[in-house]
N, C-alpha and C positions, 0 to 999 in steps of 0.2 A: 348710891355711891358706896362700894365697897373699900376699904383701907386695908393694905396688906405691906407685903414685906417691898414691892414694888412703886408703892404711892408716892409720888415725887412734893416736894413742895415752894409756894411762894407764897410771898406775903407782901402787903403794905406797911412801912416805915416810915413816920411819924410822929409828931407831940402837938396837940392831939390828935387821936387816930380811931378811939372806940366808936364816934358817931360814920363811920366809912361806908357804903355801903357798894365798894366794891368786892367785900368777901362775898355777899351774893352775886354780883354780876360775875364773879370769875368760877365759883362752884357751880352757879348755873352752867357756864359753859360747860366745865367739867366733864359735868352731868350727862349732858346733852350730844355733847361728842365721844364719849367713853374714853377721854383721855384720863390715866389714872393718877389724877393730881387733887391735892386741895391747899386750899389759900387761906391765909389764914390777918390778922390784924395786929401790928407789934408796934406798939409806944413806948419809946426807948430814948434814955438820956441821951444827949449827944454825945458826952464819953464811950457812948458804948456802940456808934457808930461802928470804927472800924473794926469793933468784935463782929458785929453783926455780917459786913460784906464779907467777912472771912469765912464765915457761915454758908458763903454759899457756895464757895467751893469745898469746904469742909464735908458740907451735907448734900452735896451736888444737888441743888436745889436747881429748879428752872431758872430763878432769878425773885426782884422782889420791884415792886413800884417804892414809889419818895412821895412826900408832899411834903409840905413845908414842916420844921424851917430845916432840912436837909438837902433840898436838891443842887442846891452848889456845894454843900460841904463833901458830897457822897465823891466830888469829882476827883479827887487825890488819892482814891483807892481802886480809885478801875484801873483797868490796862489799857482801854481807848476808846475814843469815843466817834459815834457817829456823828456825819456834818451837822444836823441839826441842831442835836444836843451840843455841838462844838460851837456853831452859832447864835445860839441863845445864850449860852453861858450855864445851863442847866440840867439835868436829867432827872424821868421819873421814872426810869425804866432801864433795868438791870438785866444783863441777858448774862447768861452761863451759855457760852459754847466753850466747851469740852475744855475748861478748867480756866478759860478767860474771860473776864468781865470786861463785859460791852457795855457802857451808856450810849441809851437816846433818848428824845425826846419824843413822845407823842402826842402831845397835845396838840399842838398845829395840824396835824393830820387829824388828827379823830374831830376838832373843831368844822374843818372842810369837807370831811365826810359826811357829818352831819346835817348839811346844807340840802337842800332836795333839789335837784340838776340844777348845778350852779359850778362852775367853775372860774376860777379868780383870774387864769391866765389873759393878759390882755384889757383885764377891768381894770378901777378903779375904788380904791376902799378907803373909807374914811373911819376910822376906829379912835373908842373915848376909854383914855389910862395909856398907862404901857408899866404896867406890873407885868407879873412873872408870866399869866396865861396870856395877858394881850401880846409881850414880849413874844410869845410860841407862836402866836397867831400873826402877827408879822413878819416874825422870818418864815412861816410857812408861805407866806403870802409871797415874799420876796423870792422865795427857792423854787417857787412855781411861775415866777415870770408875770405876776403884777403891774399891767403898767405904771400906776403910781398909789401909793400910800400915805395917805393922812393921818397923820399921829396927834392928836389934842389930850393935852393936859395939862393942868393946873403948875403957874407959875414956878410956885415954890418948889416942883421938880424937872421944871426944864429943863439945865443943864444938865443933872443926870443922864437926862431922855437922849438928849440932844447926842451925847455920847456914845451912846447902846447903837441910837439909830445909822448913827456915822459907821460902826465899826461892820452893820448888819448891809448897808447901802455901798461900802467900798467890796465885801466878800462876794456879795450877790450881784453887784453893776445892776439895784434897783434903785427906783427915784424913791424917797421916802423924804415927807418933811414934816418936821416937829413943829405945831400953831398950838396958840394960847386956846382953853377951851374955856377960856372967861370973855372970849370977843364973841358972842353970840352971831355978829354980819360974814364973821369969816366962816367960823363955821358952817351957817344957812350955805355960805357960796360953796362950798370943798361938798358938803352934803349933798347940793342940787347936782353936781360933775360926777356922783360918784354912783358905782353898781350895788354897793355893799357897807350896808354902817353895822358897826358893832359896837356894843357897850363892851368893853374889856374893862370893866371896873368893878368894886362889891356894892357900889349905888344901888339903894332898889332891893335888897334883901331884907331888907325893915321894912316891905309892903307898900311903903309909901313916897320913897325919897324915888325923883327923876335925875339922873346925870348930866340932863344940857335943861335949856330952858325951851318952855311947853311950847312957845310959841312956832319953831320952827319947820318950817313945812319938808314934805319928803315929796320924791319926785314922784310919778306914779309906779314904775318897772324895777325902785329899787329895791332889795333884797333886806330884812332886816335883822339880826340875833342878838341874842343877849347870851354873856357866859355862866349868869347864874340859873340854879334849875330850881331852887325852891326859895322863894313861890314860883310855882309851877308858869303863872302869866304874872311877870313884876310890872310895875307900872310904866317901864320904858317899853312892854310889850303891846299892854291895853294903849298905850298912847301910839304908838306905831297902826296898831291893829284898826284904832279910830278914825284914820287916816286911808284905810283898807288900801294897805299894802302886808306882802306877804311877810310874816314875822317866825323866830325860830326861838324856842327856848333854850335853855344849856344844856339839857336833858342829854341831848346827841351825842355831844360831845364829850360827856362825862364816860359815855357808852362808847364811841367809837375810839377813844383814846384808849381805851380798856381792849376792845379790839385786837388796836393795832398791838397792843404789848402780848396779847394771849397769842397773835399767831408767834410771832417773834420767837419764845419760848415752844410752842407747842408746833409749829408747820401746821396748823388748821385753823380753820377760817371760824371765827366766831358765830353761832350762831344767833346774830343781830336781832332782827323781827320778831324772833318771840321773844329775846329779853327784854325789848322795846316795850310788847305789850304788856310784860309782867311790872314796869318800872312806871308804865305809865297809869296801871290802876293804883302804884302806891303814891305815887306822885299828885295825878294831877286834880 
């Protein structure tokens, strides 16, 4: 990679941000396609927020990614946003076309691309949480024509959920419905209906902890993911996997949301497969 008077830039923004390791997945790209860009990683007070998007028309940057805790705050300095990102309530993706800032979301997409032929249109998905990523992964589900979606989670944030989901199910004319994921019988039943379970929760990145109870059976044909990627197999995978049913890590996802933001910026297509293999000898 050459850097010269031409080399365009984006970044990730975030607190905390140093442990990322999309500056590799996006210099890989770089790399790989000769587009003359690199990426870089910035942890930044929240003060310094609106310095930074101003930055990027400043520095005509391609744009920059969010993760937490900016992706809603980022939303009062764009100029518009895509359905998505308008849908969710969120963005982690910053587009500069030609001196206007675009939000979207990507996650929902790079989630379902991730998936190895499997498309959601017409299924049925039972997903555990509804945080910010399972949030993505719902309206993606709902914007792709989902016959119906199961949302479980924990009491004490019901009504939130119940909220999100109403405002996601009126925009999109999908069925979505918020169940306790403390009823283990309801569960088993929405899980046994359904094409696709997803853990959308941080359960399980302490190696050990499961997000439903073990007893639960899966049908044979259904599909299973998790949106964590390390540990590389959490224990909602080995437990899926014990079952031999087909199981995905979050791996993909981490990767095709990164994807979908590089072409966004750049008009070329990510070269996938071999960052895949270079992610999955650090990973797994």
């Amino acid at each position: 990679m050459k850097i010269n008077g031409h080399t365009r830039l984006a970044a990730v923004v975030a607190k905390p941000i140093k442990h990322s390791i999309s500056p590799f997945i996006h210099n890989t790209a770089f790399e790989k396609t000769a587009v003359n860009g690199v990426y870089l990683a910035w942890e930044i007070e929240a003060g310094d927020l609106e310095a930074t998007v101003a930055n990027i028309r400043r520095y005509d940057m391609f744009g920059i990614n969010l993760s937490m805790p900016y992706k809603q705050e980022v939303i009062q300095y764009l100029d518009e946003l895509a359905p998505s990102a308008r849908l969710i309530g969120a963005v982690n993706t910053v587009v500069n076309k030609n001196g206007t800032l675009i939000g979207y979301n990507t996650d929902g997409k790079g989630f379902f691309k991730s998936l190895p032929s499997f498309a959601i249109q017409r299924k049925k998905m039972t997903i555990l949480g509804a945080g910010g990523a399972a949030t993505a992964i719902i309206a993606q589900a709902a914007l792709d024509q989902a016959e119906e979606i199961f949302v479980f989670t924990r009491q004490t944030s019901y009504a939130n959920t119940v909220s999100k989901m109403v405002a996601i199910s009126r925009q999109t004319k999908s069925r979505i419905q918020v169940l306790n994921l403390e009823d283990p019988a309801l569960l088993q039943e929405k899980i046994t209906q359904s094409d696709l379970l997803v853990n959308g929760t941080s359960v399980g990145m302490d190696g050990e902890s499961l997000p439903l109870v073990e007893s639960i059976q899966l049908p044979a044909k259904i599909l299973v993911a998790d949106v964590i990627y390390k540990p590389f197999e959490t224990p909602f995978l080995k437990w899926a996997r014990s079952q031999k049913v087909e199981a995905v890590n979050g791996l993909g996802m981490l990767l095709y949301q990164a994807a979908e933001a590089f072409e966004l910026w750049t008009g070329q297509p990510m070269p996938c497969q071999e960052i895949w293999q270079q992610l999955e000898a650090l990973y797994k």
